[in-house]
DORODREN-709616 format. One line per 4 residues: number of its first residue (from 1); their letters; for each residue x, y, z of C-alpha. Coordinates in nm, 3 decimals. Layout:
<rs>
NUM	A	X/Y/Z; ...
</rs>
This chain:
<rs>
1	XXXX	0.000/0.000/0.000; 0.134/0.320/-0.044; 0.219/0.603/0.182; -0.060/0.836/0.022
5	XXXX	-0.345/0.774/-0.224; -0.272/0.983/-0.460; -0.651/1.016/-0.587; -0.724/1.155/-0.261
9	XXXX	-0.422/1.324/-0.170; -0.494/1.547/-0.489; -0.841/1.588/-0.400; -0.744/1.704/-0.009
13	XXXX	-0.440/1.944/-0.132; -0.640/2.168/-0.443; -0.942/2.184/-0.239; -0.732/2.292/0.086
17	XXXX	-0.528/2.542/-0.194; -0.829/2.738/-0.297; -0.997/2.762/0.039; -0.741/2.982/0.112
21	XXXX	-0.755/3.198/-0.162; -1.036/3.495/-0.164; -1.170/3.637/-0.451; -1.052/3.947/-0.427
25	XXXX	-0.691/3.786/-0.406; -0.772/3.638/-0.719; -0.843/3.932/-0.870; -1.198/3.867/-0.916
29	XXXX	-1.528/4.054/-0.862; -1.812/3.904/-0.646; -2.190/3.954/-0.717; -2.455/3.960/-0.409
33	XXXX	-2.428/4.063/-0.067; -2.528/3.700/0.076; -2.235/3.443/0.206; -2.084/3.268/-0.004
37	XXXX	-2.090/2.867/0.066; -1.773/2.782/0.067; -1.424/2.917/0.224; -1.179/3.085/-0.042
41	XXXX	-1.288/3.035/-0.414; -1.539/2.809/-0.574; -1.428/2.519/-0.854; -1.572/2.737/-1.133
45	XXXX	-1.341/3.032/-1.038; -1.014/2.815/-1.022; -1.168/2.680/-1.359; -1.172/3.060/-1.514
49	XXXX	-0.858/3.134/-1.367; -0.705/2.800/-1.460; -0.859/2.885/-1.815; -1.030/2.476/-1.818
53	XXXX	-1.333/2.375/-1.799; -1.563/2.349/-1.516; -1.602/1.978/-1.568; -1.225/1.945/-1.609
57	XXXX	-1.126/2.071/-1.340; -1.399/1.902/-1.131; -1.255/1.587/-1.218; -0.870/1.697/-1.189
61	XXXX	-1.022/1.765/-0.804; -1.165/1.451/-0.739; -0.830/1.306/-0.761; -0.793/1.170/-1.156
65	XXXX	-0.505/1.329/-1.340; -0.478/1.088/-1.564; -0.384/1.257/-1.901; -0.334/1.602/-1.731
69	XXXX	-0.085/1.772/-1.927; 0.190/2.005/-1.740; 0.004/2.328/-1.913; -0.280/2.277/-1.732
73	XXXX	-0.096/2.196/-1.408; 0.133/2.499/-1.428; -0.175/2.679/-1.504; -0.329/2.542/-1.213
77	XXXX	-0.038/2.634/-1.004; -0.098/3.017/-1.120; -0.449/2.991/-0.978; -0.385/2.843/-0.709
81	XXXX	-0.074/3.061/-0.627; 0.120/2.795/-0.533; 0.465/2.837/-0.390; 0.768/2.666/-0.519
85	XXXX	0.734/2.393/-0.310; 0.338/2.354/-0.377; 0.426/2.343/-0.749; 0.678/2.052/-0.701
89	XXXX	0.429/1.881/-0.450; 0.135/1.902/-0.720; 0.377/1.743/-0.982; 0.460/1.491/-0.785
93	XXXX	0.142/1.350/-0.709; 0.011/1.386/-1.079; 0.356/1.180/-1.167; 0.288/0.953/-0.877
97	XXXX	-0.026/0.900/-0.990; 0.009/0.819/-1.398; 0.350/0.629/-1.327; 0.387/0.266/-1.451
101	XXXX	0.680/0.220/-1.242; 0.655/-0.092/-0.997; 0.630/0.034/-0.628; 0.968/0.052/-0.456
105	XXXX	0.902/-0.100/-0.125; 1.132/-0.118/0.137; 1.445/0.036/0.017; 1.812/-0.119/0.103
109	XXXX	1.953/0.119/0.356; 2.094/0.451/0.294; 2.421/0.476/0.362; 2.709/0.805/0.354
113	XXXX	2.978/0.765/0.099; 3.309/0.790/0.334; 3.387/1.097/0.156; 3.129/1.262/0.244
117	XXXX	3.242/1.215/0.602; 3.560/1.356/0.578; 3.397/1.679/0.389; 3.190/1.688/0.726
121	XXXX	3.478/1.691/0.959; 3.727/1.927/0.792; 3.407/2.222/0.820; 3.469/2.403/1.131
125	XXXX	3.092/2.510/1.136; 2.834/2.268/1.290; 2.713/2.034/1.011; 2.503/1.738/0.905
129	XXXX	2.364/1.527/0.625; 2.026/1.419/0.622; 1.785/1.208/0.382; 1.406/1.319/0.294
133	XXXX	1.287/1.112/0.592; 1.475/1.311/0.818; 1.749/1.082/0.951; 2.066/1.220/1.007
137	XXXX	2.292/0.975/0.832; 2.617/1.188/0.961; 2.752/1.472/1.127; 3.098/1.628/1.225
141	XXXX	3.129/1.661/1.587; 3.046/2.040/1.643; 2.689/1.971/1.473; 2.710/1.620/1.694
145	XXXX	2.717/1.850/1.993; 2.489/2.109/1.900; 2.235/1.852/1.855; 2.296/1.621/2.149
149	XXXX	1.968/1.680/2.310; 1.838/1.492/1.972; 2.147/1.187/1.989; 2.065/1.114/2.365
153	XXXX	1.827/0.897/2.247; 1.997/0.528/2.130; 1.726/0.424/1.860; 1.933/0.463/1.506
157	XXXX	1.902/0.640/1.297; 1.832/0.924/1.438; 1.538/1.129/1.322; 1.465/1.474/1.341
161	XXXX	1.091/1.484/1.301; 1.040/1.148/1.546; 1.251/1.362/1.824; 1.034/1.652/1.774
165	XXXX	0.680/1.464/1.801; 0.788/1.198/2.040; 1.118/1.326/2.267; 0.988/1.563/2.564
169	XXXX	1.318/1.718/2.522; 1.216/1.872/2.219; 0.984/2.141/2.310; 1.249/2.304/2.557
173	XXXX	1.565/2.237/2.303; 1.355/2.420/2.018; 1.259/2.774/2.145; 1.004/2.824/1.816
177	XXXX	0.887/2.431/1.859; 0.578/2.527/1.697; 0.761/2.659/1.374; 1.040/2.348/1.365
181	XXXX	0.715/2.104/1.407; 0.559/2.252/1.119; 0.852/2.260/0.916; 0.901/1.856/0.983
185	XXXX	0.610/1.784/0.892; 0.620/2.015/0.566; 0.900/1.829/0.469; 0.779/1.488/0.555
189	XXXX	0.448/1.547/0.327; 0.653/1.686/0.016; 0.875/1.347/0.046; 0.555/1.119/0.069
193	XXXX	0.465/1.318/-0.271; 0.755/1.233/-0.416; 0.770/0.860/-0.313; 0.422/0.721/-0.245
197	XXXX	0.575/0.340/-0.173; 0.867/0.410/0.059; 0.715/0.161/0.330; 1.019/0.351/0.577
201	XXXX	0.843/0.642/0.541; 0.496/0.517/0.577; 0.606/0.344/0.895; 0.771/0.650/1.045
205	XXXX	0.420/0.873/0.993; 0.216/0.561/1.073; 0.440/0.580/1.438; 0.390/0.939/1.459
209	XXXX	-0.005/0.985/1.365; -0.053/0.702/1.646; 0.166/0.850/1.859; 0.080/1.246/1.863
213	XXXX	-0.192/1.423/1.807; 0.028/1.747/1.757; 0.154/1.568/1.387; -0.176/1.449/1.327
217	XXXX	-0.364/1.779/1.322; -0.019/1.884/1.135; -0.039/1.613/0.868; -0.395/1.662/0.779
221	XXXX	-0.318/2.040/0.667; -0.163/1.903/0.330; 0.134/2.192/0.368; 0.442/2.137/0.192
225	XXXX	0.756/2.384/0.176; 1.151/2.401/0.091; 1.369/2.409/0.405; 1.681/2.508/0.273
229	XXXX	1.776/2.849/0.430; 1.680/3.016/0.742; 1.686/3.058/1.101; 1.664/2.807/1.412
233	XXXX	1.671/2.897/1.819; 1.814/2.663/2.044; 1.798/2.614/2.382; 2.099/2.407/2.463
237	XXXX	2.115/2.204/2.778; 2.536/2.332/2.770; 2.548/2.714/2.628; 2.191/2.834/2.651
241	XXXX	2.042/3.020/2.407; 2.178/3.090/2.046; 2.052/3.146/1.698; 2.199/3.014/1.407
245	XXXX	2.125/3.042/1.024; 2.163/2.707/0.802; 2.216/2.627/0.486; 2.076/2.336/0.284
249	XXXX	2.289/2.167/-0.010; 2.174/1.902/-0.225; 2.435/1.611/-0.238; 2.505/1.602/-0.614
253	XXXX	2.619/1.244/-0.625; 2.363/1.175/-0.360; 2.059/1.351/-0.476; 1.862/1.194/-0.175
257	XXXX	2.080/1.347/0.078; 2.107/1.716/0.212; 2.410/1.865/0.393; 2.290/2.112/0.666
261	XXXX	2.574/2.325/0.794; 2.478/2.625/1.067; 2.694/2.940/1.128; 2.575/3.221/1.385
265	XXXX	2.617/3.613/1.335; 2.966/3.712/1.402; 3.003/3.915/1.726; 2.707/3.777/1.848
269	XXXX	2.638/3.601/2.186; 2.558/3.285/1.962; 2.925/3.279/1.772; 3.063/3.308/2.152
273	XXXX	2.834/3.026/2.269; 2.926/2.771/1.917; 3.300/2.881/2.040; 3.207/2.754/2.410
277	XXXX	3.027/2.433/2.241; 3.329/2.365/2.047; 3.591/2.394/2.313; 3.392/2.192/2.587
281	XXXX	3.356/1.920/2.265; 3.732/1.891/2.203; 3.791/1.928/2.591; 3.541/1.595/2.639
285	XXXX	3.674/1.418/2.345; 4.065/1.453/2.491; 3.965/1.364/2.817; 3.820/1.020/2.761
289	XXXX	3.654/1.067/2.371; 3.291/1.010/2.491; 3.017/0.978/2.230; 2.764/1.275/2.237
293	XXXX	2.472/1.032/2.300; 2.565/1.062/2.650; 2.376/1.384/2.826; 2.580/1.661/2.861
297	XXXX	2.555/1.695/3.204; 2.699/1.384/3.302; 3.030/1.511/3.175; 3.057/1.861/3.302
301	XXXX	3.160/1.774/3.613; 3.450/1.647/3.485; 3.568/1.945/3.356; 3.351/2.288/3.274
305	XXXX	3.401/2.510/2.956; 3.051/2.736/2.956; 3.078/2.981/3.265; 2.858/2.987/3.553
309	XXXX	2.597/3.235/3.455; 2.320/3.003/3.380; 2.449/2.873/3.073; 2.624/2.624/3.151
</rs>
């Protein structure tokens, strides 16, 4: 079975698309001064904007693209105002749905090419690689360490969106939880567009919708986005607070993998707190090399890098 049905996954995303569109977004003029039925715009506007037919796009909405060309989905995009990310997501679904490919399955386990490993550890800035599902398949040891809240935790791989449903640690380490739960499950929807059959995938949202109602209300909102810039607040059980931007790199060679890599504003309180992070890192790995799965705190009495102001 696959992770979505595509016949209803299209239905779910265009009508949740133009529910949120007005018609005076869309740039078109409404007659009568009684309600109007339904949220955002009705079928036959998307249709005029769209420039199909009523009945055509009826049926593109009850979930059968078959024989859709990519005119009438950009066009649809356009009417829609889809983002980037929306655009790609509706694609994916139509492809999904007309492909005579035979469903992947299970696939063998990813694994990171040894150089990719050494490209990790000779960046000085905090870094990782990722896969659509959202297990970290590497990191050097400074992004190790700024994400040891998310390591303590001995189930492999480690996943970002299963820590930040399911790991009560989460909602203190992530000052803007709200935003990095939304942005998991953004992602995780645009890869289940992309590949329906990855039974990995269906088993990690199958885990999560039974697990927390926080993704399930999440899930059903059919959002999809890019996260490959931005901003993320940390509260880290060692330094304390600091922002950092990332950057997001697609793995050429790898085009299933993503190398994250954070830097903070220089001069800022956060740059001083990566430098604290990174000294009481090397300082635990030349005292006895422990693996950052172990809680920080269970090592700073040992020997204390962050000062005592709170922070540490």
């Amino acid at each position: 079975m696959p992770l979505v049905d595509t016949r209803e996954e299209i239905r779910e995303f265009l009508t949740s698309r133009r529910a949120r569109i007005t018609p005076e977004q869309a740039g078109l003029q409404t007659y009568g001064n009684g309600p109007r039925r339904v949220p955002g715009l009705r079928r036959e506007e998307v249709a005029l904007l769209a420039g199909v037919s009523i009945a055509y796009y009826t049926k593109l909405e009850r979930g059968d693209t078959s024989g859709v060309s990519e005119t009438v989905l950009e066009a649809l995009a356009r009417a829609l105002r889809l983002d980037e990310a929306e655009r790609a997501h509706l694609f994916d679904l139509a492809r999904a749905q007309t492909t005579t490919a035979r469903p992947r399955g299970r696939r063998p386990p990813q694994r990171m090419r040894p150089g990719v490993q050494r490209l990790l550890d000779s960046i000085t800035a905090p870094a990782m690689v990722r896969n659509g599902r959202m297990d970290i398949l590497g990191t050097n040891q400074l992004g190790r360490a700024l994400y040891s809240e998310m390591f303590a935790n001995p189930r492999l791989p480690v996943n970002s969106a299963r820590f930040t449903f399911l790991d009560p640690r989460a909602t203190t380490f992530f000052v803007d939880w709200d935003h990095a739960a939304d942005d998991s499950v953004a992602v995780l929807r645009g890869e289940a567009g992309r590949n329906p059959y990855d039974r990995d995938l269906s088993d990690l949202v199958g885990e999560l919708s039974t697990q927390s109602e926080e993704f399930r209300t999440r899930w059903a909102r059919h959002d999809v986005r890019y996260h490959d810039t931005g901003k993320k607040r940390f509260h880290h059980p060692v330094v304390g607070d600091l922002e950092v931007a990332f950057e997001v790199m697609t793995l050429v060679a790898d085009p299933e993998l993503t190398m994250f890599a954070f830097t903070a504003e220089p001069g800022s309180k956060s740059e001083e707190a990566l430098r604290l992070l990174a000294s009481w890192t090397a300082t635990l790995h030349e005292a006895d090399s422990p693996t950052l799965t172990d809680r920080p705190e269970q090592h700073r009495s040992r020997r204390r890098v962050a000062p005592e102001n709170g922070h540490g």
